[in-house]
C-alpha positions in Angstrom: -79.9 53.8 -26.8 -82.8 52.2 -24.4 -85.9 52.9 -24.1 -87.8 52.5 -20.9 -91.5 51.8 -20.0 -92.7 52.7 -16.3 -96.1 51.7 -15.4 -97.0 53.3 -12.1 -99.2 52.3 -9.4 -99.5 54.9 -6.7 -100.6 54.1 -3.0 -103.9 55.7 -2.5 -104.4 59.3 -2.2 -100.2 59.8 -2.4 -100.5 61.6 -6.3 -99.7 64.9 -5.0 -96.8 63.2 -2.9 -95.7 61.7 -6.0 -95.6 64.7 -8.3 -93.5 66.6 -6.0 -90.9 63.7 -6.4 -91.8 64.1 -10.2 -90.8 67.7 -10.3 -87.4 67.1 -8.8 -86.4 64.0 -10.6 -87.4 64.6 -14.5 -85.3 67.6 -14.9 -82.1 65.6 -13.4 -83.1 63.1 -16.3 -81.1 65.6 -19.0 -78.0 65.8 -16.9 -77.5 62.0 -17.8 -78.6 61.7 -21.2 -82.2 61.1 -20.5 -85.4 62.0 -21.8 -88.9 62.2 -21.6 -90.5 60.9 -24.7 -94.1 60.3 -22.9 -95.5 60.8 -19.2 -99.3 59.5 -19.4 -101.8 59.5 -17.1 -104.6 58.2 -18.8 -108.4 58.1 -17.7 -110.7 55.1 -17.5 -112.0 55.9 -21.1 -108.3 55.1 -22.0 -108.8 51.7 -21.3 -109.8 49.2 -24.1 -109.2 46.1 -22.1 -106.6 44.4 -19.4 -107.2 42.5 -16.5 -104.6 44.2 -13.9 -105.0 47.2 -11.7 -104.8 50.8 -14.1 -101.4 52.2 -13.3 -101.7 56.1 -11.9 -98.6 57.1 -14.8 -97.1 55.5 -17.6 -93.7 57.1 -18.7 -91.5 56.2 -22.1 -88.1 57.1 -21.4 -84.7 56.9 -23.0 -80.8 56.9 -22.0 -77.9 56.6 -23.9 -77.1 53.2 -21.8 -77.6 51.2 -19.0 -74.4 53.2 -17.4 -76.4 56.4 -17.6 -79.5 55.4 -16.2 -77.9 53.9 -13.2 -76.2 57.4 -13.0 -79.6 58.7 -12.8 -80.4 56.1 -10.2 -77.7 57.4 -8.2 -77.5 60.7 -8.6 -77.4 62.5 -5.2 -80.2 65.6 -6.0 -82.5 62.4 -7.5 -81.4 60.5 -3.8 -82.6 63.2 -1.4 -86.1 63.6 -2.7 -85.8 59.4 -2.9 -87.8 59.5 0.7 -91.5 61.1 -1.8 -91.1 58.5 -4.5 -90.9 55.6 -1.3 -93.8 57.1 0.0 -96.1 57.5 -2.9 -95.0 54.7 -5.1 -97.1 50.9 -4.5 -95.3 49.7 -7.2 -93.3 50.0 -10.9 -93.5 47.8 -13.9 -90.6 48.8 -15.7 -89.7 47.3 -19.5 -86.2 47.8 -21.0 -85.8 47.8 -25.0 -84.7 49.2 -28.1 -86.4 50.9 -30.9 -86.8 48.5 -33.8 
């Protein structure tokens, strides 16, 4: 199993762009062993301290492996909306691990 962490930085004034990619892609997250442990979107109040830009999102994931992930990736539903997240997206951090 791996875990993923997604911080999210959406260009400006794109969040409604960006949650119509959201709707398509998240339920496709199933097909391949994936799942949505937590999708944040935290407010400023959220924020004890950091010294980067607030991401718009911040989503824990999981997948069985890196095979199904990448299955995800390229899934072809997941590909055609592909054109929103390119749009709406500035940027991803993205963390890999494993519970411990």
């Amino acid at each position: 199993m791996i875990y993923i962490t997604q911080l999210i930085y959406i260009k400006s004034g794109k969040e409604l762009v960006f949650q119509e990619f959201e709707t398509h892609a998240i339920p496709l997250m199933e097909k391949y062993t994936g799942r949505l442990i937590q999708r944040l979107r935290p407010n400023a109040d959220a924020y004890v301290a950091g010294e980067e830009e607030k991401p718009y999102e911040i989503h824990l994931v999981s997948f069985e492996s890196e095979e199904k992930l990448q299955e995800f990736f390229d899934d072809k539903n997941r590909l055609k909306f592909k054109h929103l997240k390119d749009e709406s997206v500035k940027s991803i951090l993205m963390v890999k691990g494993k519970k411990m």
